[in-house]
N, C-alpha and C positions, 0 to 999 in steps of 0.2 A: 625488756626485749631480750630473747636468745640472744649470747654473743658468744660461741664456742669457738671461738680464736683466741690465743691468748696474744700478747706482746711480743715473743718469742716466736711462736708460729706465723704472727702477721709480716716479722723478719724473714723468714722463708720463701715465704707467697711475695714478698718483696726480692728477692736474690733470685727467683723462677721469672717475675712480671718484666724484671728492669732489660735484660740479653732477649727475652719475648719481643718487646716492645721495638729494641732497637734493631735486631734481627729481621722483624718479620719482611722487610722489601726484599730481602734475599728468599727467605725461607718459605713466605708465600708467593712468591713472584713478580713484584711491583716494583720492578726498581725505576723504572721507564716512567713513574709515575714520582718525576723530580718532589713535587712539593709535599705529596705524603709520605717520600721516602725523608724528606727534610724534617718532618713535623714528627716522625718516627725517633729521630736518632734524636732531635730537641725534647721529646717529652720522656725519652728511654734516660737521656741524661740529668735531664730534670730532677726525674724519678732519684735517679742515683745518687744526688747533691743531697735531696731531702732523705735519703734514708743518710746519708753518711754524718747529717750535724743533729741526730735526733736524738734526746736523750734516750736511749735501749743500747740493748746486749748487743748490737752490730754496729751502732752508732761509733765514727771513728772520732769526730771532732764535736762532743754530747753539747749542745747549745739548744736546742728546738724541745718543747714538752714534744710527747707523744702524742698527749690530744690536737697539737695545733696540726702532728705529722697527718693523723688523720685527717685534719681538714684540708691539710692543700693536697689530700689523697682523692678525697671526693671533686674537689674544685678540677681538679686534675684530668680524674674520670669523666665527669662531665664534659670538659673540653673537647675529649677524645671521641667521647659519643655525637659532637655538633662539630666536630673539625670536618668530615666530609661535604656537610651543606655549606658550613661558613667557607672554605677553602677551595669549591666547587669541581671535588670527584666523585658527589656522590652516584653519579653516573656509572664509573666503574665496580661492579657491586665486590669480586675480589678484595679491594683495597676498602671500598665501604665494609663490608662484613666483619674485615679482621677488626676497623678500630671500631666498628657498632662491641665484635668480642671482649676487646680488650679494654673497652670502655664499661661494658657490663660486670669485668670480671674484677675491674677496680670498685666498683660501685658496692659488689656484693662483701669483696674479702672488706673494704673497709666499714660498712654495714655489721658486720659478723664482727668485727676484731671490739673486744675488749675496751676499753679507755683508760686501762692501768697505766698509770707512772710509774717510772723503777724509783724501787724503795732508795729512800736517801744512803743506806748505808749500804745498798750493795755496788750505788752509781759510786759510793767515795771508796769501795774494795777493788771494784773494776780500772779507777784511776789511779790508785796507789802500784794495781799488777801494772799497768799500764809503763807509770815512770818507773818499775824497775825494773824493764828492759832496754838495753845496749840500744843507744841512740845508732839512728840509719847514716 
């Protein structure tokens, strides 16, 4: 299968989807619409957990392979894409569209993205930069 996403770029398409996601009751106009502005900011934050323990180049706390990130990337999408009939707005097509969108757009980048692991030795260069910087 084509998969011209690398690991790196899928980090990107993740830092643009995750402020997307949890934005959009502002940005597209739903806020009046309590349970998918809720389901918005839960699966935007969601999002942000699982990029943050993944093992990749943005990963802060490297626990999760990459492949599995993939998976709760799709399980994810998927949700997003059935949250308007299971949650029942799918009535209002605004708020249906955006997560029908942003269900689509998770389905595809994760589709596309690569299933590369970071190499063991650049995950142990990354943690070594890591601990020598001045504790917060």
């Amino acid at each position: 299968m084509w998969q011209p996403i690398s690991r790196q770029m899928h980090g990107v398409a993740e830092a643009a989807y995750i402020p997307a996601m949890a934005s959009a009751p502002e940005s597209i106009g739903f806020t009046r619409q309590e349970t998918a502005t809720t389901l918005c900011r839960a699966i935007g934050g969601m999002a942000l957990v699982s990029a943050l323990v993944t093992k990749a180049e943005w990963g802060a706390v490297q626990v999760v392979p990459y492949k599995a990130h993939l998976a709760v990337d799709v399980v994810t999408s998927l949700f997003t894409l059935a949250a308007p009939w299971l949650f029942g707005f799918s009535h209002h097509a605004k708020v249906r569209n955006t997560f029908i969108t942003l269900g689509v757009t998770g389905l595809v980048v994760s589709a596309l993205s690569r299933p590369e692991e970071m190499d063991p030795m650049k995950e142990r260069s990354l943690r070594r930069k890591a601990q020598a910087l001045p504790a917060l």
